[in-house]
Backbone as CSV, one residue per row, in Angstrom:
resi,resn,N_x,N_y,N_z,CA_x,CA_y,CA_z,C_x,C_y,C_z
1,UNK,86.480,105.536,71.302,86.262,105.761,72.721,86.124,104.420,73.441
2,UNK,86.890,104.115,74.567,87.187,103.108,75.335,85.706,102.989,76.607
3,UNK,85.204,102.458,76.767,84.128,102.166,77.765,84.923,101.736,79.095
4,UNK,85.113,102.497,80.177,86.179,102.196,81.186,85.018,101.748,82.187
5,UNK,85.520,100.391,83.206,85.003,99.416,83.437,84.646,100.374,85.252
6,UNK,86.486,99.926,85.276,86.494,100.817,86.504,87.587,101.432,86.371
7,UNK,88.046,102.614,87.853,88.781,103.275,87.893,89.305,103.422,89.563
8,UNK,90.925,103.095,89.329,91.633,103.216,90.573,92.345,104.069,90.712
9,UNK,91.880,105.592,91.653,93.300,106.627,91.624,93.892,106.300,92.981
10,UNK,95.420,106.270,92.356,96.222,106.660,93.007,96.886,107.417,93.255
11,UNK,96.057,108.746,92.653,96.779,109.611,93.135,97.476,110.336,94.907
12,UNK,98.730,110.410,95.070,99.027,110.800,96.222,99.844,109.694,97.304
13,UNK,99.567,108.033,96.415,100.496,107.221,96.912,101.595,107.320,96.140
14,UNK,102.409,106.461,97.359,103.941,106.171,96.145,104.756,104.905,96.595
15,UNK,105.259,104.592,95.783,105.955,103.170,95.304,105.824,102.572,96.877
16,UNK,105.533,101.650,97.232,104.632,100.086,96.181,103.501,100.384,95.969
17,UNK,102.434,101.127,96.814,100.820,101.612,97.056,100.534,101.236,95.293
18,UNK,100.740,102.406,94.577,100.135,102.401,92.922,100.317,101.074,92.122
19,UNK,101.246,100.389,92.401,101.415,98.861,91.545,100.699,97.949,92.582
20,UNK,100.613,97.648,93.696,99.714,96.971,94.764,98.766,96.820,93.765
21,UNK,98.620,98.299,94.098,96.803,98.088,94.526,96.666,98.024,92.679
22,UNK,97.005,97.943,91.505,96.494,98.003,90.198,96.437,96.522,90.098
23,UNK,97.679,95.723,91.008,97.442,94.174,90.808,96.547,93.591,91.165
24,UNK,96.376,94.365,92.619,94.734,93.597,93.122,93.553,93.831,92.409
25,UNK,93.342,94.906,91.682,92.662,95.195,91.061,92.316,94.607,90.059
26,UNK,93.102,94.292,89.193,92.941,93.727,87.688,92.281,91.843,88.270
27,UNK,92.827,91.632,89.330,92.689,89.881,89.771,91.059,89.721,89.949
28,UNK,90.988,91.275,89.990,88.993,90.902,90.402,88.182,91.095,89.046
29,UNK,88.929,91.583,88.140,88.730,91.700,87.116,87.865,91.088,86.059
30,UNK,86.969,91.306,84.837,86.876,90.104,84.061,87.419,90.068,82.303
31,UNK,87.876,89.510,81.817,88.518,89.753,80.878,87.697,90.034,79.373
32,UNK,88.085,91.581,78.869,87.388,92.965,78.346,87.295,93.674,78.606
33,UNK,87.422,93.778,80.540,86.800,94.944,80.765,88.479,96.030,80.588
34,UNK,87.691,97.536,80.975,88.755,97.986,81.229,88.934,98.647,82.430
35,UNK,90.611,99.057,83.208,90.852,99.878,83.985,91.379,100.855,84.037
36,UNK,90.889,101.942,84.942,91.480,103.303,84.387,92.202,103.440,85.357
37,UNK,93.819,104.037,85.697,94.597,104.214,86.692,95.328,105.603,86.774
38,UNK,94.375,106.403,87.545,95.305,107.680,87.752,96.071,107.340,88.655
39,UNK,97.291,108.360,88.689,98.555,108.561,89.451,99.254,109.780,89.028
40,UNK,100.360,110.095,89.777,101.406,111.274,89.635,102.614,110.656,90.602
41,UNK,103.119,109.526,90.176,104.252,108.747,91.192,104.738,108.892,89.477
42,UNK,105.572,109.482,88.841,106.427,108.677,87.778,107.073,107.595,87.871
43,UNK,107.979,107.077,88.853,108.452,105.356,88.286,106.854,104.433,88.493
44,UNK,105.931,104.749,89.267,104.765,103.881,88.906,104.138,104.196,87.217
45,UNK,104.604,105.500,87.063,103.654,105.276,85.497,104.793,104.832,84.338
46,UNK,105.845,104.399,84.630,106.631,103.549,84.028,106.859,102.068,84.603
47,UNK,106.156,102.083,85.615,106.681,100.633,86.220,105.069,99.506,86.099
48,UNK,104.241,100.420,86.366,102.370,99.798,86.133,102.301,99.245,84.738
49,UNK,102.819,100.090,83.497,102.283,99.386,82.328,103.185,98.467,81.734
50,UNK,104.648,97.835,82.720,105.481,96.959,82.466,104.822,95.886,83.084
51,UNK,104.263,96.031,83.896,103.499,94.452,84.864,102.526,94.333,84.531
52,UNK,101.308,95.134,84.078,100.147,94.727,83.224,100.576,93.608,82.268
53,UNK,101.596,93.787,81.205,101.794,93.718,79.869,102.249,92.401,80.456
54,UNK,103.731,92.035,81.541,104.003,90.937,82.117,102.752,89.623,82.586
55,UNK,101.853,90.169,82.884,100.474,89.717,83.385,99.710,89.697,82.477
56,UNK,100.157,89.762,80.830,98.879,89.453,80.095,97.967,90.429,79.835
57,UNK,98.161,90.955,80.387,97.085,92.672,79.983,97.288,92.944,78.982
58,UNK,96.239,93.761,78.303,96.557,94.792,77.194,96.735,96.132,77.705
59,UNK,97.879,97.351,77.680,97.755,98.381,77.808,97.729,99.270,76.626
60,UNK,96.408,100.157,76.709,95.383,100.683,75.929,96.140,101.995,75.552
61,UNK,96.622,102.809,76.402,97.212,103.945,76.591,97.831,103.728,78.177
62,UNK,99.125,105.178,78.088,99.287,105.823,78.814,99.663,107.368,78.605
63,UNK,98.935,108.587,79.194,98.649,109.560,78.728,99.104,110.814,80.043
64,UNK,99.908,111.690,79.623,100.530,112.216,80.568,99.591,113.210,80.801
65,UNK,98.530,113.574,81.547,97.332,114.775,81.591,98.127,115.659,82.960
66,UNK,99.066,116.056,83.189,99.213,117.016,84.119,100.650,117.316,83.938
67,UNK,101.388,118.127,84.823,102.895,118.403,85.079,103.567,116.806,85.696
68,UNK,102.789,116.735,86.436,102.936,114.985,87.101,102.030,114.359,87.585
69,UNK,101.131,114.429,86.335,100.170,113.141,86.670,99.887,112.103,85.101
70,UNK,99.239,110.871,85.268,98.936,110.167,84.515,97.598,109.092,84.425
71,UNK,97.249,109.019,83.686,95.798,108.171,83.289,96.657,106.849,82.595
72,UNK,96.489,105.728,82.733,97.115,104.461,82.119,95.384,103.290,81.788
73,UNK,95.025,103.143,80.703,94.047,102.132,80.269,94.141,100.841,80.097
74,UNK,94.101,99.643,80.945,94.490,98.466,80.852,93.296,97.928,80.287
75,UNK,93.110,96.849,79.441,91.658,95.909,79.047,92.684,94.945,79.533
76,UNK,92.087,94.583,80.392,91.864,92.912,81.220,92.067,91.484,80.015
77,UNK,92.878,91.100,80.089,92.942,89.855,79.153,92.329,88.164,79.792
């Protein structure tokens, strides 16, 4: 079990809103912690855990919990 640091939904935005705001997010960041990122934009839950990973992140999971939604776990590097 992952100890989640914080958590940003986005659910209900769509492309750029969900990758924005996960970048600003992680920059305030401290490295261990983790972030939890709901959404239901599919190219963001394929496009968020390509720029984490680009940025040095670790992505923890990404976990499809709905018809179209998603939970993605970044630990902050």
């Amino acid at each position: 079990m992952v100890d989640i640091t914080d958590t940003l939904d986005c659910t209900g935005d769509v492309c750029p809103y969900p990758d924005v705001k996960s970048k600003r997010r992680v920059k305030k960041m401290n490295s261990g912690e983790v972030l939890e990122i709901l959404l239901d934009y599919p190219l963001s839950a394929e496009r968020i855990p390509e720029t984490m990973k680009s940025l040095g992140h670790e992505v923890l999971s990404v976990d499809k919990t709905g018809d179209s939604s998603w939970k993605i776990l970044i630990q902050i590097k």
